[in-house]
C-alpha positions as CSV (number, residue, x, y, z in Angstrom):
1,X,0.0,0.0,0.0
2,X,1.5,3.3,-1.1
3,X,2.1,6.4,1.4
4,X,-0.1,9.5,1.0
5,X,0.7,13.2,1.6
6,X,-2.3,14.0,3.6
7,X,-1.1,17.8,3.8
8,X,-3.8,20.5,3.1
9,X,-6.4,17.7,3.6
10,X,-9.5,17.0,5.9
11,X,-11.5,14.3,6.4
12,X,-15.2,14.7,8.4
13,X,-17.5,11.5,9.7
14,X,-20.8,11.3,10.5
15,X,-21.2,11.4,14.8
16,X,-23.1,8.9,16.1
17,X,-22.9,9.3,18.9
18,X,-25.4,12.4,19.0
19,X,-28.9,12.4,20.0
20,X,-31.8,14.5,19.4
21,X,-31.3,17.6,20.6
22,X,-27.9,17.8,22.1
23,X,-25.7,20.5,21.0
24,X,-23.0,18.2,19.7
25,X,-22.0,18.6,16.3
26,X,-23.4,16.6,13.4
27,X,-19.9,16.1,11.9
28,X,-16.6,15.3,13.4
29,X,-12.7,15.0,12.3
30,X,-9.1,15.7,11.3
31,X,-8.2,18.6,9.3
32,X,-3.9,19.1,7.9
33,X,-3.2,22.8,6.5
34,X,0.6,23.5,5.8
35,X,1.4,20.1,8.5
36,X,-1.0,20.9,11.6
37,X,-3.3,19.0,12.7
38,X,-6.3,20.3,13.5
39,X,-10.1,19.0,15.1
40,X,-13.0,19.9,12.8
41,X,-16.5,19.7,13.9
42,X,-19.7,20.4,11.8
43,X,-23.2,20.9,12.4
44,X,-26.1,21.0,9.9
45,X,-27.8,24.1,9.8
46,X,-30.8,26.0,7.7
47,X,-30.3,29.5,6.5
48,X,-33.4,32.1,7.0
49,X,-33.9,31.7,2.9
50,X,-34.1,27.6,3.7
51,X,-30.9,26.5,2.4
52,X,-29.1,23.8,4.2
53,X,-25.6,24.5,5.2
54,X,-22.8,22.8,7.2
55,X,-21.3,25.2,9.8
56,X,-17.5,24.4,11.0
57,X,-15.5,25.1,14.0
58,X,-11.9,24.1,14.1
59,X,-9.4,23.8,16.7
60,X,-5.8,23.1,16.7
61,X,-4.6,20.0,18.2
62,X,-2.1,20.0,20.7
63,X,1.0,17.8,21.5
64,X,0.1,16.5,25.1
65,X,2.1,18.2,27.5
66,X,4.6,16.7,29.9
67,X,3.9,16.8,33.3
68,X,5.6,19.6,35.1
69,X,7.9,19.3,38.3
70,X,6.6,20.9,41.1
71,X,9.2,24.2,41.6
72,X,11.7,23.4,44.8
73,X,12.8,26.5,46.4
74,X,15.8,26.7,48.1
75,X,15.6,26.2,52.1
76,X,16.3,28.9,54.0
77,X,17.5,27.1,56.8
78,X,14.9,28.5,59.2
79,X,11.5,26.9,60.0
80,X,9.0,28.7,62.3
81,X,7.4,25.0,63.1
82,X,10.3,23.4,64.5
83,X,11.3,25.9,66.7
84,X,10.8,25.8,70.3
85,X,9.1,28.5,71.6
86,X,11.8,31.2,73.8
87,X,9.8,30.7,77.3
């Protein structure tokens, strides 16, 4: 099976996993432009005038980020807790 450049191409499935009337879109997938990735999602609408349209929203997708290290300050040497109180 040969390799395909899938730059500045999209592809969009039907979601079936939406019911009647949720708010989830209609249409759901991958979009390349220029080698990003991006989500696309598409809902079937009707214009005013009754023409049927497909509205789109896209949003980039984004490497998973490695978890961050909590920051470790440098002790100061003194610690008001272990202190014994001057009495």
């Amino acid at each position: 099976m040969a390799d395909f450049d899938n730059t500045n191409r999209g592809v969009l499935f039907v979601n079936d996993k939406k019911e009647p009337g949720d708010k989830k879109p209609d249409r759901t997938g991958s979009l390349n432009v220029d080698g990003v990735e991006y989500f696309i999602d598409g809902w079937i609408r009707k214009s005013q005038a009754g023409a049927t349209f497909l509205s789109l929203s896209v949003k980039r997708k984004q490497a998973a980020k490695p978890a961050q290290k909590p920051v470790q300050r440098p002790s100061s040497g003194f610690d008001d807790f272990d202190n014994d109180p001057p009495f």
